[in-house]
PAPAMI-606385 format. One line per field, with one value per residue (C-alpha): x, y, z; residue in one letter; residue number from 1. Coordinates in nm, 2 decimals, always signed. Example, Ala and Ser with C-alpha at 12.3 -4.5 7.8 and 13.67 -1.06 7.14 Angstrom:
<volos>
x	[+1.23, +1.37] .
y	[-0.45, -0.11] .
z	[+0.78, +0.71] .
res	[A, S] .
n	[1, 2] .
</volos>
This chain:
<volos>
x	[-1.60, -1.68, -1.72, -1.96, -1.88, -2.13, -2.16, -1.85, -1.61, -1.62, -1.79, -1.80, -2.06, -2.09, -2.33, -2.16, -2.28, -2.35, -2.54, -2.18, -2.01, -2.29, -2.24, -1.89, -1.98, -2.18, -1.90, -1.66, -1.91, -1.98, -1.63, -1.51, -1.86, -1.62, -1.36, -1.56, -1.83, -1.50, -1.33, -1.66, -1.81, -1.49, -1.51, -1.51, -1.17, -1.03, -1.24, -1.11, -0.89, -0.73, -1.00, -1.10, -0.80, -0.91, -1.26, -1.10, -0.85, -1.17, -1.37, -1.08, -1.10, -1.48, -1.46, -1.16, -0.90, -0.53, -0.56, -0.18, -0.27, -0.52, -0.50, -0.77, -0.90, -0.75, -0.61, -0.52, -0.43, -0.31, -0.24, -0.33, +0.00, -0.11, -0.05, -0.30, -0.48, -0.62, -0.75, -0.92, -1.05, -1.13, -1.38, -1.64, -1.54, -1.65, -2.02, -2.12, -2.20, -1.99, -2.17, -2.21, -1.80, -1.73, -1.92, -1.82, -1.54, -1.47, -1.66, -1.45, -1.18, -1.29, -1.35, -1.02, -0.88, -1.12, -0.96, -0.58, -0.72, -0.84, -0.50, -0.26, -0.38, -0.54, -0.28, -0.42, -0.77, -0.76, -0.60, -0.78, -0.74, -0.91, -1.08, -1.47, -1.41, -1.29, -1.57, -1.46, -1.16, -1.17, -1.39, -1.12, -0.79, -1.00, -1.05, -0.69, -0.60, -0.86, -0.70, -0.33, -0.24, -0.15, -0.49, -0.66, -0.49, -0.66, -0.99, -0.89, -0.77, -0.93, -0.66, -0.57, -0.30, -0.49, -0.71, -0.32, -0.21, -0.54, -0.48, -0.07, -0.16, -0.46, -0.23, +0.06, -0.16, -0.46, -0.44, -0.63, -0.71, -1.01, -0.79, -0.50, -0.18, +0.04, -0.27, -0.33, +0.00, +0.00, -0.29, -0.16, +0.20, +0.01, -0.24, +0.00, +0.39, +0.57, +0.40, +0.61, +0.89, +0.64, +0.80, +1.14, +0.99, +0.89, +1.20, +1.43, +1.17, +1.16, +0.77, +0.82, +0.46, +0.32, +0.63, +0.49, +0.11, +0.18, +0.41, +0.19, -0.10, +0.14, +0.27, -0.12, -0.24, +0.10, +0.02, -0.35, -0.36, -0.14, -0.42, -0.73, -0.60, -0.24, -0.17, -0.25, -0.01, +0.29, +0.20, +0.24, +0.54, +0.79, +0.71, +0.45, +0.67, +1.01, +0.87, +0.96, +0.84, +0.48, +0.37, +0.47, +0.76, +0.99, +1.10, +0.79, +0.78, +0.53, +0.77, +0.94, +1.11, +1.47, +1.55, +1.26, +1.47, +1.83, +1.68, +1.59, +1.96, +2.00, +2.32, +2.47, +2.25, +2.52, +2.62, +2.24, +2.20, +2.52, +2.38, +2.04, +2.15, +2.40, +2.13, +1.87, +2.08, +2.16, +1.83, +1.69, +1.96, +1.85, +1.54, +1.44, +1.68, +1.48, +1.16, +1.31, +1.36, +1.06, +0.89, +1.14, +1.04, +0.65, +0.54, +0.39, +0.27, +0.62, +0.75, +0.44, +0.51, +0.86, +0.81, +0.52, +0.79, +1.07, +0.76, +0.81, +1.16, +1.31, +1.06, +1.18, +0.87, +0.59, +0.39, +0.27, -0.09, +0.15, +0.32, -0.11, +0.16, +0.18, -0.10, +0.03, +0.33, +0.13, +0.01, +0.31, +0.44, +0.13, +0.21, -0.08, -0.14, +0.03, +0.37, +0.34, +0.66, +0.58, +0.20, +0.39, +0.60, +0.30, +0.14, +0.44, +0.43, +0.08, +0.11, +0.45, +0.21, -0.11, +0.01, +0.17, +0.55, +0.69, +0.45, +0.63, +0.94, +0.83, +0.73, +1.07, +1.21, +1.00, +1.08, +1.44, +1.62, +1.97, +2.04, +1.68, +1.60, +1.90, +1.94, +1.61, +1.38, +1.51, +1.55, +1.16, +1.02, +1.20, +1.04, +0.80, +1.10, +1.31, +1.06, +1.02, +1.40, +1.40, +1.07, +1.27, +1.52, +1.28, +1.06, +1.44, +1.65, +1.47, +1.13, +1.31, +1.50, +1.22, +0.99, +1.25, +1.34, +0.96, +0.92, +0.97, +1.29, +1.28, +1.41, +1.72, +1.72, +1.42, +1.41, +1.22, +1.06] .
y	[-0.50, -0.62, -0.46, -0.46, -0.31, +0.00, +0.20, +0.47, +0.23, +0.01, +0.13, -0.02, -0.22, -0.14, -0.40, -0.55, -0.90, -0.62, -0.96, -1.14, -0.83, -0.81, -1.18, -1.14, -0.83, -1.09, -1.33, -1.11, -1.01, -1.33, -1.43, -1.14, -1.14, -1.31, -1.12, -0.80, -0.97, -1.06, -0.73, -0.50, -0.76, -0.70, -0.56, -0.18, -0.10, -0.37, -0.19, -0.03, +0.17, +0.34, +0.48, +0.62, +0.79, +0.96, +1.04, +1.17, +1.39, +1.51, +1.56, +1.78, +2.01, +2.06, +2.10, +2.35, +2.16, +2.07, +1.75, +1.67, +1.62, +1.42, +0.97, +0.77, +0.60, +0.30, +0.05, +0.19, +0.51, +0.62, +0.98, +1.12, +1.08, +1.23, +1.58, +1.84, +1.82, +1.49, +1.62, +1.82, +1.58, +1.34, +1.59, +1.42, +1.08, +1.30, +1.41, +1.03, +0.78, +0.54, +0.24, +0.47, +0.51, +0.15, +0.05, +0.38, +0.33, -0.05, -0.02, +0.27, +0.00, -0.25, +0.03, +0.11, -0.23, -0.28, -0.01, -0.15, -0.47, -0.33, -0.14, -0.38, -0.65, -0.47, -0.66, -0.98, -0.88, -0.78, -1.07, -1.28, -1.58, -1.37, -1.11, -1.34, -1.45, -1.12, -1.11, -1.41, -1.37, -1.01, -1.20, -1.41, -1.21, -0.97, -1.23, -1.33, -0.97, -0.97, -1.25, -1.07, -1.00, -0.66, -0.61, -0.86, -0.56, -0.28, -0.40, -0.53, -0.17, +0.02, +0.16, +0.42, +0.28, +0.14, +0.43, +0.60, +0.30, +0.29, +0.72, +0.66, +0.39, +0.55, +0.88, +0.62, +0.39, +0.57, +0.59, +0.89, +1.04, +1.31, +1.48, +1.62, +1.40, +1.37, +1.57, +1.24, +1.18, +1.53, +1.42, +1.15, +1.30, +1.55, +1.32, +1.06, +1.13, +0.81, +0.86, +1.14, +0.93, +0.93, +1.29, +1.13, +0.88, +1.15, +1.36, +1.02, +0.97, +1.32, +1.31, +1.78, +1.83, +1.52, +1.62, +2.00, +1.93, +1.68, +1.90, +2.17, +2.00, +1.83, +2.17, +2.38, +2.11, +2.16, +2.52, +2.51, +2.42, +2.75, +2.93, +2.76, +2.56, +2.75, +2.61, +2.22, +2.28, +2.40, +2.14, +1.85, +1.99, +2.17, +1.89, +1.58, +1.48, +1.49, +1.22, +0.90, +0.72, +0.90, +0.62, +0.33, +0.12, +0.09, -0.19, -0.39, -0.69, -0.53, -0.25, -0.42, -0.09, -0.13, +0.09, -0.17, -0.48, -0.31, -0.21, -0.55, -0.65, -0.40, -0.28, +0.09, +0.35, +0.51, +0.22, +0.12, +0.46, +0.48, +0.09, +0.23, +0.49, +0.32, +0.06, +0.27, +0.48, +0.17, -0.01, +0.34, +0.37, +0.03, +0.05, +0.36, +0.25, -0.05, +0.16, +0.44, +0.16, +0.02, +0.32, +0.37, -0.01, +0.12, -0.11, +0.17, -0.15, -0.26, +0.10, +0.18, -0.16, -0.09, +0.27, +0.15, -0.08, +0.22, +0.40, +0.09, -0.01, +0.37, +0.46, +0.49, +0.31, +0.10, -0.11, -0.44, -0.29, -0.04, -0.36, -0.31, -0.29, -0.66, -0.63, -0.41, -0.61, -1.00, -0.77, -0.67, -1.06, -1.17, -0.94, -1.03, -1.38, -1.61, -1.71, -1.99, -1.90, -1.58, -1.73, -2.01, -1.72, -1.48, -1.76, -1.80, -1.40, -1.42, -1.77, -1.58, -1.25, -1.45, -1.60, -1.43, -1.49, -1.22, -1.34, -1.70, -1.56, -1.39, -1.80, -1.92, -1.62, -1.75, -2.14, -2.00, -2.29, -2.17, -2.13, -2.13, -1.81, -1.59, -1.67, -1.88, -1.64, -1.35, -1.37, -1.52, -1.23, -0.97, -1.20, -0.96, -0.69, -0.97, -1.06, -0.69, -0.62, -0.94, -0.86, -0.51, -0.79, -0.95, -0.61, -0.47, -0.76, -1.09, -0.96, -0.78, -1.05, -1.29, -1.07, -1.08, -1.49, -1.48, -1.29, -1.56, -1.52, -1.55, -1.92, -1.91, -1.84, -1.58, -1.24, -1.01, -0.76] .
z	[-2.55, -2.90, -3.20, -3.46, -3.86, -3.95, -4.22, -4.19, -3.96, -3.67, -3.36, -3.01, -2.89, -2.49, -2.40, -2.10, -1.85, -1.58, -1.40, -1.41, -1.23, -1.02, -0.91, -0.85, -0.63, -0.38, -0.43, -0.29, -0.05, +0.11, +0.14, +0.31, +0.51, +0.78, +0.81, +0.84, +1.09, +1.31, +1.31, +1.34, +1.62, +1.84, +2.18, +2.19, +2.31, +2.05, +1.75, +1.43, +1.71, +1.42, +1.28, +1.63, +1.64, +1.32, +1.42, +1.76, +1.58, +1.37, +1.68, +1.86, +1.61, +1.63, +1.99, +1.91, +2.16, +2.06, +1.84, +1.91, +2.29, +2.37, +2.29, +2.27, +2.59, +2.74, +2.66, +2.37, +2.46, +2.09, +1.97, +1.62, +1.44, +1.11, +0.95, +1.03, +0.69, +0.78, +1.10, +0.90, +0.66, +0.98, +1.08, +0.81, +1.07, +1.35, +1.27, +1.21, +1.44, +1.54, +1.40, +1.09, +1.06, +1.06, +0.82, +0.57, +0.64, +0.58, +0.29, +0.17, +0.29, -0.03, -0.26, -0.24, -0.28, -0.54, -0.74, -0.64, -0.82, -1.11, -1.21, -1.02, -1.23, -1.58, -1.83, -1.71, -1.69, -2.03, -2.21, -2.44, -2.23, -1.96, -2.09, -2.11, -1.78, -1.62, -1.36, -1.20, -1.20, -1.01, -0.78, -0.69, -0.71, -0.48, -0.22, -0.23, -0.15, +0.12, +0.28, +0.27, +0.62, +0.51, +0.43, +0.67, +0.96, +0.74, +0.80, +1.19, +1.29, +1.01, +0.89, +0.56, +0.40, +0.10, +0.04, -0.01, -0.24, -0.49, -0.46, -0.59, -0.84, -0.98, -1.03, -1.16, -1.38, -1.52, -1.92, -1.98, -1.61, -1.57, -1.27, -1.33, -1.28, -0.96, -0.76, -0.60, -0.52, -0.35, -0.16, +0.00, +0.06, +0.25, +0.40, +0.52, +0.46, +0.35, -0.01, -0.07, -0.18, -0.51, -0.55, -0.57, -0.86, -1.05, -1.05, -1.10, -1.40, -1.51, -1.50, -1.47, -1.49, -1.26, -1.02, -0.98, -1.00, -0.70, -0.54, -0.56, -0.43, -0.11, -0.03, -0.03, +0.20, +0.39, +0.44, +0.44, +0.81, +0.94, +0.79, +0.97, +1.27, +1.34, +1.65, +1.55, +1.25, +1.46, +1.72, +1.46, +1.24, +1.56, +1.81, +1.73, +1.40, +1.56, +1.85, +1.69, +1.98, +1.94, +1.65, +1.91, +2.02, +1.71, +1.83, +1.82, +1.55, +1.39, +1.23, +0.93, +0.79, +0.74, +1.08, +1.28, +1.18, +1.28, +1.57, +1.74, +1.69, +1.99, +1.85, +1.99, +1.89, +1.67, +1.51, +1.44, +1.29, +1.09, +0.92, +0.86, +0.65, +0.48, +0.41, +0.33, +0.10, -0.10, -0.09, -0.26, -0.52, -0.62, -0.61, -0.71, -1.01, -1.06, -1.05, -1.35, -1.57, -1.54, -1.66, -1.96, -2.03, -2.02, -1.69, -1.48, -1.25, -1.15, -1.10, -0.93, -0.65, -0.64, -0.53, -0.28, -0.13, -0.10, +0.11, +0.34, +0.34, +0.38, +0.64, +1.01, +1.11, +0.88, +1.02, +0.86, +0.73, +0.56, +0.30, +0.19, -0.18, -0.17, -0.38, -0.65, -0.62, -0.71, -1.00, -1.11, -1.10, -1.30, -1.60, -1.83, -1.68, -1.95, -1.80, -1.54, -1.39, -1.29, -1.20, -0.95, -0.80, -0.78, -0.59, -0.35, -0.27, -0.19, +0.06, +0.23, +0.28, +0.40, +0.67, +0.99, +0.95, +1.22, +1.46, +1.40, +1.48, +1.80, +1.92, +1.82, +2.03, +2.29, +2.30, +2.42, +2.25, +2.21, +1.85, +1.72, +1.93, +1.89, +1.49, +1.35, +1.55, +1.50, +1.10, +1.12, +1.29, +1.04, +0.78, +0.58, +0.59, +0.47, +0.21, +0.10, +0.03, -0.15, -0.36, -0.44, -0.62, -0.77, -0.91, -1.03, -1.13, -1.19, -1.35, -1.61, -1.70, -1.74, -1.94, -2.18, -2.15, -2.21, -2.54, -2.85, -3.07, -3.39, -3.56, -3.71, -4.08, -3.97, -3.93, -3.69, -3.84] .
res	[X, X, X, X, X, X, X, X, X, X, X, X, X, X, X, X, X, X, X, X, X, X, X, X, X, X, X, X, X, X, X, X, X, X, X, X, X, X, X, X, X, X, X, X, X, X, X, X, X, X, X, X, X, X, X, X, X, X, X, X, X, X, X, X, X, X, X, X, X, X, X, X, X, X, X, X, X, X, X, X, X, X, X, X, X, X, X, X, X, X, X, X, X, X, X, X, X, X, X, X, X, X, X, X, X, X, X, X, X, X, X, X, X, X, X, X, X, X, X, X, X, X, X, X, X, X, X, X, X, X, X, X, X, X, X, X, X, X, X, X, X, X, X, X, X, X, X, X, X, X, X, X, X, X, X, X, X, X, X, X, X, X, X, X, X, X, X, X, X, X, X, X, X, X, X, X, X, X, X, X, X, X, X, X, X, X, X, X, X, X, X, X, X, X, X, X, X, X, X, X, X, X, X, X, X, X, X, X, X, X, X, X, X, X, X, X, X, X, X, X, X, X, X, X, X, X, X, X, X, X, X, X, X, X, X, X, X, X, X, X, X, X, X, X, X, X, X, X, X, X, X, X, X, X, X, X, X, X, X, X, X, X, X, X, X, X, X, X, X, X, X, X, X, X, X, X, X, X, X, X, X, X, X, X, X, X, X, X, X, X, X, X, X, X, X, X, X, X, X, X, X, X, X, X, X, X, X, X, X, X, X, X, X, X, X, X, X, X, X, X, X, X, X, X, X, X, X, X, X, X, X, X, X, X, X, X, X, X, X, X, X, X, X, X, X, X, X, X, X, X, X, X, X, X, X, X, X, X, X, X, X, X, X, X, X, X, X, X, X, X, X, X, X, X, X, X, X, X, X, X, X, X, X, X, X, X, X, X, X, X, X, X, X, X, X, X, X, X, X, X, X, X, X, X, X, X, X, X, X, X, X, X, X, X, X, X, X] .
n	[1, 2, 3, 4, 5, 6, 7, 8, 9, 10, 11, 12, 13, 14, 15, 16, 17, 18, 19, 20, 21, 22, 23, 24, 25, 26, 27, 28, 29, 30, 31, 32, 33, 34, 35, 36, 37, 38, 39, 40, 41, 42, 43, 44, 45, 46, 47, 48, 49, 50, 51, 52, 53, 54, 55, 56, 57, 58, 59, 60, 61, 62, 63, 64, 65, 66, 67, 68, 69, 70, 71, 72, 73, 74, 75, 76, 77, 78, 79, 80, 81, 82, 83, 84, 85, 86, 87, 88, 89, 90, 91, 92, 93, 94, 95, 96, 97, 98, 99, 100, 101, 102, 103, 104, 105, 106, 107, 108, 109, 110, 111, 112, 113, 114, 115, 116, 117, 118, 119, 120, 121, 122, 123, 124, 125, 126, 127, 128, 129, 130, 131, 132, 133, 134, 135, 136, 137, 138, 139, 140, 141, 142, 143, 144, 145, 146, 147, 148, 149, 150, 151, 152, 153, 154, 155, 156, 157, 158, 159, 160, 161, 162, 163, 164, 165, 166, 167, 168, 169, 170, 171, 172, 173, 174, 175, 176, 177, 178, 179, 180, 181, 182, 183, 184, 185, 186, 187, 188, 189, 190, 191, 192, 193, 194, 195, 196, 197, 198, 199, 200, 201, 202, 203, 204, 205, 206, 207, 208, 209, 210, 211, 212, 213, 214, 215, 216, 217, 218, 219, 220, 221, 222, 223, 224, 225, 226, 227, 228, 229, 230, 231, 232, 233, 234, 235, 236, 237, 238, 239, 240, 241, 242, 243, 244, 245, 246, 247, 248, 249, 250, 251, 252, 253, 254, 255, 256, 257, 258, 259, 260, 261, 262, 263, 264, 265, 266, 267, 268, 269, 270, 271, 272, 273, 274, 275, 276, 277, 278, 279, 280, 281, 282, 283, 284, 285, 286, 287, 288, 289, 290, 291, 292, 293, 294, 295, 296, 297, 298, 299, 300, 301, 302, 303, 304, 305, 306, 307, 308, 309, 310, 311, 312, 313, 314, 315, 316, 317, 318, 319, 320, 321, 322, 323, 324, 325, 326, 327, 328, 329, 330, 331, 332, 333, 334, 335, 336, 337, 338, 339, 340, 341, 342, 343, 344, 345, 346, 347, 348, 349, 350, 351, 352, 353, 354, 355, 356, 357, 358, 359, 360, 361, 362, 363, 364, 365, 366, 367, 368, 369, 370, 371, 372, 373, 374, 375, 376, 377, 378, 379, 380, 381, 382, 383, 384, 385, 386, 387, 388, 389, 390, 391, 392, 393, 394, 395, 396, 397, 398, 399, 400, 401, 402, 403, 404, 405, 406, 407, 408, 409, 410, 411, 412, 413, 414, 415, 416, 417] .
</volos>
């Protein structure tokens, strides 16, 4: 935005290259055109199952059968894991077509991400260096997100999470919002449950209002349900929720919580429980730590990430589409673009995240070579779980220190003023 002197002051001139934005838009279009033709041209039974689920769920309740009892055909044979709220919200899924779902949906999919972009990486966007060229460079930090395989698995199964992280950050991040604060948060706690650890944020930052707005909001969509659909509620919060196994085999690579990688050591049950919550007790001191004084030190982007990768870590089960906070995290590394260091770093988070790690693991596992399968493969496939606790380091403890290595000290015989 420039600005232009007039008689009584300086006003802002809003002329903006709408035709560079609109550009970008068709970049980002065309180089995601792949990944969306892939995922949307997939057999029928391979399709976006998780959105089926949620149009199924939605459908139940139209039909007025149990939505905690029925899975979608085979193979996938999937039940509706989520509280009864989003049943109810799936129900707008429901009266479209199929054809028509997919391609809301996946739209809604980049939306979403668009705004994750936009916040994750606003101190960039707007620096001088940046600022006449911020078009293109959306365009392109957008197509590196794309190409995350967090985000890469939202479009393949057409999954939420990211609609839940641009809902958090948006509540987190927005300067001036036109909704009132921490109702997004309480949207997506009661919508999906891992975002609640949000709640803890704000009490650890003392955000009072925030906290009971998005408590509020959580606990009216809690309670909602017992009104309208009774039985669904009770069927989900006395019995569906206390089914771990419901959400799938917690063993599975694809579960990189802190639980998921203790798990596959195939220790004693009591012993793996009695580690996870040692671990998981410490892992949210830390970061939940890290995340307060980020907040106190005014970087809402980096307490926002470090939150986003509690929901993961702390979780009994999160699947790799839920690590969709990679992306607030690469913004949170970038800062406002001008330190190379934290650029070459950024740039090593996003090549660890973009190319299938665990999966690696599971073919070491597999070549049954002595030492290689029982150590090597084993560490490989906990690799994005690995990499999360480790970016929970680098959000608390190294970031911090750099940011201040980074700000120019005065020359001796100089004073700051």
């Amino acid at each position: 935005v420039t600005c232009h002197t007039v008689t009584g002051g300086v006003v802002p001139s809003f002329r903006r290259r709408w035709w560079a934005w609109a550009l970008a838009v068709l970049v980002v279009a065309a180089a995601v055109a792949p990944l969306v033709q892939h995922w949307l041209t997939n057999p029928d039974d391979q399709r976006l199952v998780d959105l089926d689920v949620y149009r199924t769920g939605g459908q139940m309740l139209l039909d007025g059968r149990p939505v905690y009892e029925f899975v979608t055909p085979a193979p996938q044979l999937l039940p509706f894991t989520y509280p009864p709220i989003a049943a109810m919200l799936a129900t707008l899924l429901a009266k479209m077509s199929w054809d028509t779902a997919q391609w809301v949906w996946t739209a809604g999919i980049f939306v979403a991400l668009a705004v994750t972009v936009g916040f994750s990486f606003r101190e960039a966007l707007r620096g001088e260096a940046v600022r006449r060229h911020a078009p293109w460079v959306f365009a392109f930090l957008m197509v590196a997100c794309v190409y995350l395989m967090p985000i890469r698995d939202q479009v393949r199964f057409g999954q939420v999470d990211i609609l839940l992280v641009a809902l958090c950050l948006a509540d987190c991040a927005a300067r001036r919002p036109w909704w009132p604060r921490g109702f997004l948060i309480g949207l997506a706690t009661a919508v999906k449950l891992t975002p609640g650890v949000f709640l803890v944020y704000l009490l650890v930052t003392r955000q009072w209002r925030t906290f009971s707005m998005a408590a509020f909001t959580a606990a009216l969509l809690t309670l909602l349900p017992f009104a309208v659909i009774p039985r669904d509620a009770a069927g989900f919060w006395f019995s569906a929720l206390l089914d771990p196994q419901r959400v799938g085999a917690n063993t599975a690579t694809t579960n990189q919580s802190i639980r998921g990688m203790l798990m596959r050591l195939y220790l004693p049950d009591t012993l793996t429980s009695v580690l996870w919550l040692a671990l998981v007790a410490a892992v949210a001191w830390y970061g939940f730590r890290g995340a307060r004084d980020a907040y106190r030190a005014h970087d809402t982007i980096t307490a926002t990430a470090l939150v986003g990768l509690m929901a993961v870590l702390l979780s009994p089960v999160a699947w790799i589409h839920h690590l969709a906070w990679i992306a607030v995290v690469l913004g949170a590394v970038v800062g406002d673009g001008r330190d190379p260091v934290r650029l070459r770093v950024a740039a090593g988070v996003w090549l660890y995240y973009m190319v299938p790690i665990p999966w690696w693991g599971v073919s070491l596992k597999a070549a049954d070579i002595p030492v290689v399968s029982l150590v090597l493969g084993k560490i490989v496939q906990n690799g994005y779980g690995l990499g999360a606790l480790a970016l929970v380091w680098l959000l608390a403890h190294w970031l911090p220190k750099r940011r201040d290595e980074s700000v120019p000290r005065p020359k001796a015989g100089h004073y700051a003023l």
